[in-house]
LUMSE-906798 format. One record per atom (N, C-alpha, C, O): y, z, x. Coordinates in steps of 0.1 Angstrom, whole numbers, padded with zeros to 4 digits, always signed. Layout:
<sites>
YZX...
</sites>
This chain:
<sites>
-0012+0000+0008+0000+0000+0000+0012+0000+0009+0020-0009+0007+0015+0008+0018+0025+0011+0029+0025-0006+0035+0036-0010+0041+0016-0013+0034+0012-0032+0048+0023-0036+0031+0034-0041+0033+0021-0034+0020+0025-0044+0008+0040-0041+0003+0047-0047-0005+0044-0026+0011+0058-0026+0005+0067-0026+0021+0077-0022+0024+0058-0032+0027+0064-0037+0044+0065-0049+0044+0076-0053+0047+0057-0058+0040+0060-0072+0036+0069-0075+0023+0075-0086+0022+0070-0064+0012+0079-0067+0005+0102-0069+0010+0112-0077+0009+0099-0057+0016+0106-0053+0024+0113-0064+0037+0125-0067+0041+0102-0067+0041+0100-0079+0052+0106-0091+0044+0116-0097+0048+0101-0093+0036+0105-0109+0028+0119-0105+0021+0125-0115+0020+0126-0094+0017+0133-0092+0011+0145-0089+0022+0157-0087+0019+0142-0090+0034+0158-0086+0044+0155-0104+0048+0165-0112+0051+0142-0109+0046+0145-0122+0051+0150-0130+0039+0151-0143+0041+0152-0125+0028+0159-0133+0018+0176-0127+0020+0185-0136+0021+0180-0114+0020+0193-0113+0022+0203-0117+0034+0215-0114+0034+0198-0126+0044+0206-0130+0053+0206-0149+0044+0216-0155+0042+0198-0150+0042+0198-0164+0032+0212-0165+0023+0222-0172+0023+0206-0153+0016+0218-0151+0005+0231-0153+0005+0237-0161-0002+0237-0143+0019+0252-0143+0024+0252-0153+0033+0261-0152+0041+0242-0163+0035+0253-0174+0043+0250-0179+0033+0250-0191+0036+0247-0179+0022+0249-0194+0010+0260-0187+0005+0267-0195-0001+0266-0175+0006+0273-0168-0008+0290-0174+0003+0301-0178-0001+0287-0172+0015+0300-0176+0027+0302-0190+0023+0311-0193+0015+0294-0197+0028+0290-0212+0026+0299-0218+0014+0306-0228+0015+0295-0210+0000+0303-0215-0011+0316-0205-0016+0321-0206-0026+0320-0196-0007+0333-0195-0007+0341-0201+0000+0352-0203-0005+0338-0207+0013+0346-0218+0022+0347-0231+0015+0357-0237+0014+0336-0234+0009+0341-0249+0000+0350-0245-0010+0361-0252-0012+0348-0232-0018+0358-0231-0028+0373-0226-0027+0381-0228-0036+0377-0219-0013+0388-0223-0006+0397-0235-0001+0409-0237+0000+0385-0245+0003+0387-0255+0011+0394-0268-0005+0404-0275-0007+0385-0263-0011+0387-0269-0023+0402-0269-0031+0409-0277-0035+0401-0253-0029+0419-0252-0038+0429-0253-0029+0441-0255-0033+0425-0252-0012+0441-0258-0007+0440-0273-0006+0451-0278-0004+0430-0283-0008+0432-0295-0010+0439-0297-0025+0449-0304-0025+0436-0293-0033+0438-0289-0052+0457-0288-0045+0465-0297-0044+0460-0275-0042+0474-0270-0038+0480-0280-0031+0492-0278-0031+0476-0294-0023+0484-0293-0011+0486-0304-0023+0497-0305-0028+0475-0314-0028+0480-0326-0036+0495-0323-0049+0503-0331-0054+0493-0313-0051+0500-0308-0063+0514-0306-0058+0526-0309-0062+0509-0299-0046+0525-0300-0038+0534-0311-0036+0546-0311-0039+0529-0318-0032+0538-0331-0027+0538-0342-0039+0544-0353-0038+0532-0338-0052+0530-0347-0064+0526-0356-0066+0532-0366-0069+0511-0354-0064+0499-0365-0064+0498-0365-0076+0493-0376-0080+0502-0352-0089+0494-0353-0101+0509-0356-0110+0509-0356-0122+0518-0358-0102+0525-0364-0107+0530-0375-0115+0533-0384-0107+0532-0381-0132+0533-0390-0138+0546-0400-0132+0557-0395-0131+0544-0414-0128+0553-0419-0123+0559-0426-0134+0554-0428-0145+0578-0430-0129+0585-0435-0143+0581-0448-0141+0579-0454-0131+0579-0452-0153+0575-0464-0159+0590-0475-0154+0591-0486-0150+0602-0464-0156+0611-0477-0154+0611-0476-0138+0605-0486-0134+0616-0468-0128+0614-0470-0117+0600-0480-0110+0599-0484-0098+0594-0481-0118+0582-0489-0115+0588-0506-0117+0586-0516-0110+0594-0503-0126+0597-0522-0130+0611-0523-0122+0615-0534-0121+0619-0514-0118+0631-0521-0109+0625-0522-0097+0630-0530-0089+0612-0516-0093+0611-0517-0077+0602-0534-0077+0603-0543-0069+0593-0534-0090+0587-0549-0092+0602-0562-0088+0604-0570-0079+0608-0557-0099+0621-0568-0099+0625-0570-0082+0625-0581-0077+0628-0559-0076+0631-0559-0063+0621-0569-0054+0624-0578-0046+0613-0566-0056+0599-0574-0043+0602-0585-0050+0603-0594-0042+0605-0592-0066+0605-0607-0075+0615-0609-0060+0611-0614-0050+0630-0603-0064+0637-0615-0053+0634-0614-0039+0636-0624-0033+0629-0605-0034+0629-0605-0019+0621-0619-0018+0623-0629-0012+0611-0615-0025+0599-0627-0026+0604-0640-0024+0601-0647-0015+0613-0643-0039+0621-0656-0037+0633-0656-0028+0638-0667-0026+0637-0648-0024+0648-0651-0015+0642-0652+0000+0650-0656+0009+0624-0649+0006+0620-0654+0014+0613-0668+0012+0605-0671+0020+0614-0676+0004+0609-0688-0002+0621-0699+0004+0620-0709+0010+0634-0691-0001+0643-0702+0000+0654-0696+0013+0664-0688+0010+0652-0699+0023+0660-0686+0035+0676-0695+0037+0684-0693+0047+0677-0704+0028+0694-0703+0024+0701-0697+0014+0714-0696+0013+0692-0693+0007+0696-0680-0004+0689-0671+0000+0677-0671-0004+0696-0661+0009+0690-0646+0012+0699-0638+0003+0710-0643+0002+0697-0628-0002+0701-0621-0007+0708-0610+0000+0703-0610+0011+0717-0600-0001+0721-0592+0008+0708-0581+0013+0699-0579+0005+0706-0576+0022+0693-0564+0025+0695-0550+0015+0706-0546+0012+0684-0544+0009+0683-0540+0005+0680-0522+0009+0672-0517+0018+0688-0513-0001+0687-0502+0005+0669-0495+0006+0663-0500-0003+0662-0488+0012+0649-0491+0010+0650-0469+0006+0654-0459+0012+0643-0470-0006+0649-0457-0009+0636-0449-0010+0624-0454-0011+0640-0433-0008+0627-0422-0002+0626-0419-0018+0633-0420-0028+0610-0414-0015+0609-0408-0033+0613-0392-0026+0612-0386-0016+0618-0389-0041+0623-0373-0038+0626-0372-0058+0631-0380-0065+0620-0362-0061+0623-0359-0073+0637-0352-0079+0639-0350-0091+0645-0350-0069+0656-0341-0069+0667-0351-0073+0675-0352-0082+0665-0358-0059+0677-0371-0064+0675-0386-0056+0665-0389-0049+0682-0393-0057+0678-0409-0054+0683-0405-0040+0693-0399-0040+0678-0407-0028+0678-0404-0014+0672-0421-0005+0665-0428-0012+0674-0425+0003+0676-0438+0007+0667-0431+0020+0670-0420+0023+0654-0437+0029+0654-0438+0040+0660-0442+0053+0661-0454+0056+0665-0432+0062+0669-0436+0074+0662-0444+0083+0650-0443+0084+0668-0453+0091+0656-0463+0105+0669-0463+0112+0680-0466+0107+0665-0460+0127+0673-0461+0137+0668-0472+0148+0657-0476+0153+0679-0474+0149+0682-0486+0163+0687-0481+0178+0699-0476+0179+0680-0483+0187+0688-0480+0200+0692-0493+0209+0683-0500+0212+0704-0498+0214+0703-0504+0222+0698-0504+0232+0699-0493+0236+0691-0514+0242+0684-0508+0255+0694-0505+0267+0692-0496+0275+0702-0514+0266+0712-0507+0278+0723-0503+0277+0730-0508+0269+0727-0492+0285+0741-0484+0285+0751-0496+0290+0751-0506+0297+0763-0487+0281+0778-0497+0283+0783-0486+0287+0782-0474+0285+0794-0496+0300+0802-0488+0308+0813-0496+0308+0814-0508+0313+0824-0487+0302+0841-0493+0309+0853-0484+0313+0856-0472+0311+0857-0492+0318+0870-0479+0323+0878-0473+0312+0880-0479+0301+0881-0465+0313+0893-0459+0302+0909-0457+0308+0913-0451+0318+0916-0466+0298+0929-0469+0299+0940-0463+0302+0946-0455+0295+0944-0466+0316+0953-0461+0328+0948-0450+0331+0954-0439+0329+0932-0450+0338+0932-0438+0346+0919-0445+0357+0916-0457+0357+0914-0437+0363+0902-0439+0374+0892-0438+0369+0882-0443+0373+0892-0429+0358+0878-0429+0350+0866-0438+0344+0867-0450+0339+0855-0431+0346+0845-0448+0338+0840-0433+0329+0839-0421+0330+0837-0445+0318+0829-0438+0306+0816-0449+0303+0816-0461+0301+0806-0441+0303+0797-0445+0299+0787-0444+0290+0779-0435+0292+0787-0452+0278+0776-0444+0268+0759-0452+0262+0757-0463+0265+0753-0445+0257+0740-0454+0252+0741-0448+0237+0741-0437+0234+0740-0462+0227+0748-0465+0211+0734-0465+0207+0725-0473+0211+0733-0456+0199+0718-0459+0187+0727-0460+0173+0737-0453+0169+0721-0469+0168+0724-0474+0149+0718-0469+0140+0706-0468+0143+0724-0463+0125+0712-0460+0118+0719-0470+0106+0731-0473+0107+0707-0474+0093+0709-0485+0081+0704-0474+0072+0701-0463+0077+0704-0475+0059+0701-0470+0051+0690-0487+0046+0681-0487+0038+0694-0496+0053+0686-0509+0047+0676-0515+0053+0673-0510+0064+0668-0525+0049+0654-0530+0050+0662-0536+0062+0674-0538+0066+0644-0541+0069+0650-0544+0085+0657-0557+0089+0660-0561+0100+0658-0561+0076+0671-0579+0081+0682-0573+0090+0687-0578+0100+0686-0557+0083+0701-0556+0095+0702-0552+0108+0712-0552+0115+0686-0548+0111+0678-0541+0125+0678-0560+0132+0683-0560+0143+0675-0570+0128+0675-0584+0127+0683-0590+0133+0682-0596+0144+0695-0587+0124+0707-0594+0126+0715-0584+0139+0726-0586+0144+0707-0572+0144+0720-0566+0151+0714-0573+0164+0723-0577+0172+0699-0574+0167+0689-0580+0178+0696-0594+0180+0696-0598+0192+0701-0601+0171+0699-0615+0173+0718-0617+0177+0725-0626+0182+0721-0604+0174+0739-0608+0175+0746-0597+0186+0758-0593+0187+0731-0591+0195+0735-0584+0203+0747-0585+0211+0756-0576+0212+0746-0599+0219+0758-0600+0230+0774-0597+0220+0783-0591+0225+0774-0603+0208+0783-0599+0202+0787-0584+0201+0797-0578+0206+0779-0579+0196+0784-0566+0189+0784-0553+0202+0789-0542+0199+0777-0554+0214+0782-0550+0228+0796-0551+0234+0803-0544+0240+0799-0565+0229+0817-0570+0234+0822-0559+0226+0826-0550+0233+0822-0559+0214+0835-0556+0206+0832-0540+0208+0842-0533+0206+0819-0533+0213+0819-0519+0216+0827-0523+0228+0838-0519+0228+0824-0529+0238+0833-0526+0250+0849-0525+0251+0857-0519+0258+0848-0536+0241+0866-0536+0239+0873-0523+0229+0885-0519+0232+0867-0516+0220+0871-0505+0217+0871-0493+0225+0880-0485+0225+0858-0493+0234+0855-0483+0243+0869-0480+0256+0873-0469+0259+0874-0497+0262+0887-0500+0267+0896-0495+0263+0903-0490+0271+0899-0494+0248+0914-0488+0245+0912-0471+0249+0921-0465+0254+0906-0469+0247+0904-0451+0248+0910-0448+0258+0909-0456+0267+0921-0433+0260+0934-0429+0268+0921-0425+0271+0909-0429+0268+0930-0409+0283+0927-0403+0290+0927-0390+0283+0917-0383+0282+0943-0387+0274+0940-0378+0266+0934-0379+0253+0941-0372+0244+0925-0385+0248+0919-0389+0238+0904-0381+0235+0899-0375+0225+0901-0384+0256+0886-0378+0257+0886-0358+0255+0876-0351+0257+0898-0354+0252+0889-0343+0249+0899-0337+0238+0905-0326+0239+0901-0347+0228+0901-0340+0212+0888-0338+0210+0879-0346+0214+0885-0327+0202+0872-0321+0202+0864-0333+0194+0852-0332+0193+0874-0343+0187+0865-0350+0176+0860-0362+0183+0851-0369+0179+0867-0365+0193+0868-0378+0200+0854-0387+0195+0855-0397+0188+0844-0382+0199+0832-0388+0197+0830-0396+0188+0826-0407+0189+0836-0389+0172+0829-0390+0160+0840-0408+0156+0837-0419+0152+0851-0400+0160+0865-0411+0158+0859-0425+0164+0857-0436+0158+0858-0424+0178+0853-0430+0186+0837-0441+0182+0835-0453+0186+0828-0435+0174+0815-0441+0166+0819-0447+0155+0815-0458+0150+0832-0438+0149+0835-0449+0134+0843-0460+0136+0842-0469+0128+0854-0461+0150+0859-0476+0157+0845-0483+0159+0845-0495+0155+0837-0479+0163+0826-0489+0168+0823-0495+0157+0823-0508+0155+0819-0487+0146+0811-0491+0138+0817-0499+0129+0810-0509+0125+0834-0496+0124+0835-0509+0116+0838-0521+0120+0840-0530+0112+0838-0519+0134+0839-0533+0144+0824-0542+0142+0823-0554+0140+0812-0529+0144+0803-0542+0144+0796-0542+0135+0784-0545+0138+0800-0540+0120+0799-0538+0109+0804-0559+0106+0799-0569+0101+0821-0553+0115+0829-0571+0109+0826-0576+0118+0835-0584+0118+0817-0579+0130+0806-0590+0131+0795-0592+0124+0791-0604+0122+0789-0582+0121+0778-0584+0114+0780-0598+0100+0775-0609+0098+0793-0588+0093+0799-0596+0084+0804-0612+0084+0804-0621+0076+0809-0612+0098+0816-0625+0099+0801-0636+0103+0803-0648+0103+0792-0630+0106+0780-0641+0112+0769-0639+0100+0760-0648+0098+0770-0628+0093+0755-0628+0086+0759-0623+0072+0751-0620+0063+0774-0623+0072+0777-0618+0055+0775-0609+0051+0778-0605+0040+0768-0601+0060+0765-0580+0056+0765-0575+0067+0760-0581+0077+0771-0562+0067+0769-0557+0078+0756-0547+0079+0746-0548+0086+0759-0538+0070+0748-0526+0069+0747-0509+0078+0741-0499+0075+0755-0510+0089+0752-0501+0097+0762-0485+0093+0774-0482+0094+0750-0479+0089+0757-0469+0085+0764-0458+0093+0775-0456+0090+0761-0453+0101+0760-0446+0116+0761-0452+0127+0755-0462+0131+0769-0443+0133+0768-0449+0154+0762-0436+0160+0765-0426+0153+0757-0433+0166+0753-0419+0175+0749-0423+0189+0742-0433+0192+0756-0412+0199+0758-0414+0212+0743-0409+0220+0744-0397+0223+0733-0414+0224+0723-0406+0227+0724-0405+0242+0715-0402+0249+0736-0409+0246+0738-0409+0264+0756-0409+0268+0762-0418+0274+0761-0401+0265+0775-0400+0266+0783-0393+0281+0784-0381+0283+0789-0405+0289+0794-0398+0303+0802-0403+0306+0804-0415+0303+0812-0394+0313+0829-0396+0317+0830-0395+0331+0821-0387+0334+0834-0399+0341+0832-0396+0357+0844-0400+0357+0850-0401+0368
</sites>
């Protein structure tokens, strides 16, 4: 009797280690489960989409469509917009030029040198047009960069003043060769005075 409640015993610790790795086993899937469940809910997977936002974005791809069919009727570029439930928010894309511009600054010994990155709120025709009209829109940074004094460089705002001359300069090349400009932003990612 003592051999039959030793093998009971025996079979019964060799069933309780069974038990709690199946009982772990199916608590990890059922965690694993609800932060997958949580993460899609979060970002609004189970979200119903608008029906009309659906049909302006169709309309949108209709002309791009046709206005790549016929590339003497291009249409202006289009803003390419982020989903956000909050409010209509536009995606940023930046441009860097690859080489730094350097010019003297006006009546002194100084060189200033900077490296110009672009941002669009638009589809990449204006990333396009800035590649294809480079040598231009370098000039007309250099020639604004030229007027800049001596006492100019340290108004604390200089920089900002300084990006919005650039920009609506090569905004009106953009305009005068390609009919849009698009460039929303200038930002200095390499700025030096010697």
């Amino acid at each position: 009797m003592a051999e039959e409640e030793a093998e009971v015993e025996g079979g019964g610790k060799k069933k309780l280690p069974i038990v709690k790795i199946l009982i772990v086993v199916l608590a990890v899937i059922v965690l694993l489960a609800g932060e997958v469940g949580g993460t899609l809910f979060a970002v609004g997977f189970f979200d119903k989409k608008d029906a009309h936002a659906a049909e302006e974005q169709l309309k949108k791809l209709e002309e791009e469509a046709s206005a790549s069919k016929n590339p003497a009727v291009q249409a202006e570029p289009t803003k390419v917009a982020k989903a956000s439930p909050e409010m209509t928010r536009f995606e940023s894309t930046y441009l860097e030029l690859e080489k730094p511009m350097v010019s003297n600054i006006a009546n002194s010994r100084k060189v200033m040198s900077v490296t110009v990155a672009l941002m669009t709120y638009y589809d990449d025709r204006v990333f396009k047009n800035v590649k294809k009209h480079e040598m231009a829109l370098r000039a007309v940074t250099l020639d604004v960069m030229r007027q800049v004094s001596e006492p100019e460089i340290s108004s604390p705002e200089f920089r900002k003043e300084l990006g919005a001359k650039i920009r609506k300069e090569m905004n009106a090349v953009l305009e005068k060769y390609e009919d849009f400009g698009g460039i929303e932003e200038i930002y200095f990612t390499t700025f030096v005075v010697q």
